[in-house]
VEXFI-414884 format. One record per residue (C-alpha): residue in three letters; x, z negated, y negated. Coordinates in steps of 0.25 Angstrom, whole numbers, plus 5000, padded with zeros to 4 digits. Each point is the difference from the previous one (the first is absolute). Layout:
BEGIN
ALAXZY
...
//
This chain:
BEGIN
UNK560748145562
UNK499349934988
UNK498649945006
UNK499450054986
UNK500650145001
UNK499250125007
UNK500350135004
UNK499150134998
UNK500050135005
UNK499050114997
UNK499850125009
UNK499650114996
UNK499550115012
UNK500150164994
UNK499350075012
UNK498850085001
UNK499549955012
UNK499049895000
UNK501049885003
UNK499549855004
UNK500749885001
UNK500349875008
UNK501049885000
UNK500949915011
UNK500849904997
UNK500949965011
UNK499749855001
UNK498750004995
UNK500450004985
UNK500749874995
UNK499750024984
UNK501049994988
UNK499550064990
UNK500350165003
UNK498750114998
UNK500250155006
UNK499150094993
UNK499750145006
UNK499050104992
UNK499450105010
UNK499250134997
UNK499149945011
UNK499649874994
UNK499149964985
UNK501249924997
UNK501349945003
UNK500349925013
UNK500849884996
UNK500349895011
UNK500949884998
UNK500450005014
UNK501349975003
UNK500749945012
UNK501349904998
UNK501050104998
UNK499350104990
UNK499550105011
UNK498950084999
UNK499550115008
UNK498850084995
UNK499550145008
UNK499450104990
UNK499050105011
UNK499150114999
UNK498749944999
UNK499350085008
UNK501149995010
UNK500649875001
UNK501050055013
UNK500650084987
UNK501049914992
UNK501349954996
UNK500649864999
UNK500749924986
UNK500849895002
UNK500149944985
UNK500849875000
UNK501149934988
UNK501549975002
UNK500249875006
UNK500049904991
UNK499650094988
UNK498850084993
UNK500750145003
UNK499250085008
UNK500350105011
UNK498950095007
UNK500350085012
UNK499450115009
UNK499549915014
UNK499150125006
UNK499550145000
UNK498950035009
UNK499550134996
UNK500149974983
UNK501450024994
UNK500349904989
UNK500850024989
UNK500649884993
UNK500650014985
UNK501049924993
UNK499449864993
UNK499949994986
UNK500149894993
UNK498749984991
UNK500149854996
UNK500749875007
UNK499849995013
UNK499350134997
UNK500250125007
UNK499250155003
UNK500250085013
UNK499350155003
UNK499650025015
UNK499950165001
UNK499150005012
UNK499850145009
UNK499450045013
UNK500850045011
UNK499850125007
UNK499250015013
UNK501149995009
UNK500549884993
UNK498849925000
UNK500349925012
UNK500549874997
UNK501650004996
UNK500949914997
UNK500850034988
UNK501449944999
UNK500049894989
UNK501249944994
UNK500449865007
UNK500649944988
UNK499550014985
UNK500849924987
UNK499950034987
UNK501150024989
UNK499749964986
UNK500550054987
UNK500149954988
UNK498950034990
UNK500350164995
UNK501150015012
UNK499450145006
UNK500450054985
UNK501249924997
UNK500750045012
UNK499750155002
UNK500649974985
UNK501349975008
UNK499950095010
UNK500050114989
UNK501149954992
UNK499149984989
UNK500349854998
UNK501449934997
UNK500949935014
UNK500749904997
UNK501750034999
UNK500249885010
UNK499150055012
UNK500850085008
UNK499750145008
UNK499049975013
UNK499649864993
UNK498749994998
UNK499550004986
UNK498449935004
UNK499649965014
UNK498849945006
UNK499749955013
UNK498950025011
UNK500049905012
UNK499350015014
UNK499349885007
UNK501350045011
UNK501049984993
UNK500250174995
UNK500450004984
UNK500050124992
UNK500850004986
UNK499750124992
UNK500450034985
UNK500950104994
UNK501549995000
UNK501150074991
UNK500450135003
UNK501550054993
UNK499350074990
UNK498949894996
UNK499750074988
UNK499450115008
UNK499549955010
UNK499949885010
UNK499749985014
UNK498749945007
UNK500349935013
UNK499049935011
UNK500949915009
UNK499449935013
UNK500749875005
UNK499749945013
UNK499649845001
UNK501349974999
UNK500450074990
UNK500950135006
UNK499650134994
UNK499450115009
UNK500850104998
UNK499650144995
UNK498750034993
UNK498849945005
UNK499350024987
UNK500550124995
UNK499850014985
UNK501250104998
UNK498850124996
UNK499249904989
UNK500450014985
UNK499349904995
UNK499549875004
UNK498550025000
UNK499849995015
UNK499149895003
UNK500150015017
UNK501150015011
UNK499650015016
UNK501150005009
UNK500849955012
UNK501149945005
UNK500050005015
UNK499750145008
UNK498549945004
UNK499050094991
UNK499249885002
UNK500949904992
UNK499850054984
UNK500349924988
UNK499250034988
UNK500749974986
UNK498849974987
UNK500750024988
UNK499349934986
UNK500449964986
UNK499849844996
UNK498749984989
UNK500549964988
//
């Protein structure tokens, strides 16, 4: 990463409770530059730290702040070796938090919503929520969320030469294990009605896990911004796949 680049991600809680805030850094917060944002209803202003430690992690806990016991836990980090973010659910300890998709808003630049709700009284006992293990992000050309529903739908031109079950567009997502995920549309035998969106998963060294393990046969469009899911029988061993178009 460019030691002049700097990433930024603004939170914004939606909640009608009285909601604080704090910050951790695992390591004590080596700093390169990154800023977190979080606007709470229980704070003047926004809470902006630069915190970060050496691999982009930052865990913040948004509480009740009458109750500090009541809260839940973000872990906000980047790709290695990039500015693409990734924000995941850590814990939930009585407060259920909600985690939109991130909109790019600028370079480097990028909006999340944390719908933010109480539990109910049996469920205000600390628990630990299963958060997906791994996170990578795919990214899209500029406009590619348009472009290739456009493909999808039959409503742009295939080339003669790409053959059915080619892709026509592919990206890629990698994991810090070795997972990759390619993703894009590929030609159906009637490409002028409509193609076909696929999501296939590749193991470190590069053999495909068979089946579906992102199942992506039910979307007709290629608007969704998020994937969770696994590839092992352990409930506790999740992938999540963030899904962004490049800035222009």
């Amino acid at each position: 990463m460019s030691s002049d680049s700097n990433l930024t991600c603004n939170f914004t809680v939606s909640s009608s409770l009285d909601i604080g805030v704090s910050f951790e850094s695992a390591n004590g917060g080596g700093s390169y530059g990154g800023q977190i944002t979080v606007f709470t209803p229980a704070t003047a202003g926004p809470v902006t730290t630069g915190l970060w430690d050496n691999d982009g992690n930052v865990f913040f806990t948004l509480y009740l702040t009458d109750n500090p016991d009541i809260y839940c836990v973000i872990n906000s980090g980047s790709e290695p070796g990039s500015w693409v973010p990734y924000v995941t659910l850590g814990q939930e300890s009585g407060l259920i938090c909600e985690i939109s998709s991130p909109q790019p808003v600028g370079e480097n630049n990028y909006n999340y919503t944390l719908t933010v709700t109480q539990a109910g009284a049996q469920k205000a006992a600390v628990t630990a929520t299963p958060a997906p293990q791994h996170a990578a992000t795919m990214v899209l050309p500029a406009g590619g969320m348009q472009a290739w529903t456009r493909i999808m739908q039959g409503d742009s031109p295939v080339p003669d030469e790409i053959n059915p079950g080619s892709p026509i567009v592919m990206a890629f997502a990698r994991y810090s294990n070795g997972t990759l995920v390619a993703g894009g549309v590929y030609r159906s035998d009637s490409s002028t009605d409509y193609n076909i969106k696929f999501m296939w998963v590749f193991d470190s060294e590069g053999n495909q896990y068979p089946g579906w393990p992102i199942d992506v046969s039910d979307d007709e469009d290629f608007f969704s911004q998020s994937y969770t899911f696994s590839l092992t029988s352990n409930p506790q061993e999740l992938y999540q796949l963030n899904i962004v178009e490049r800035l222009l």
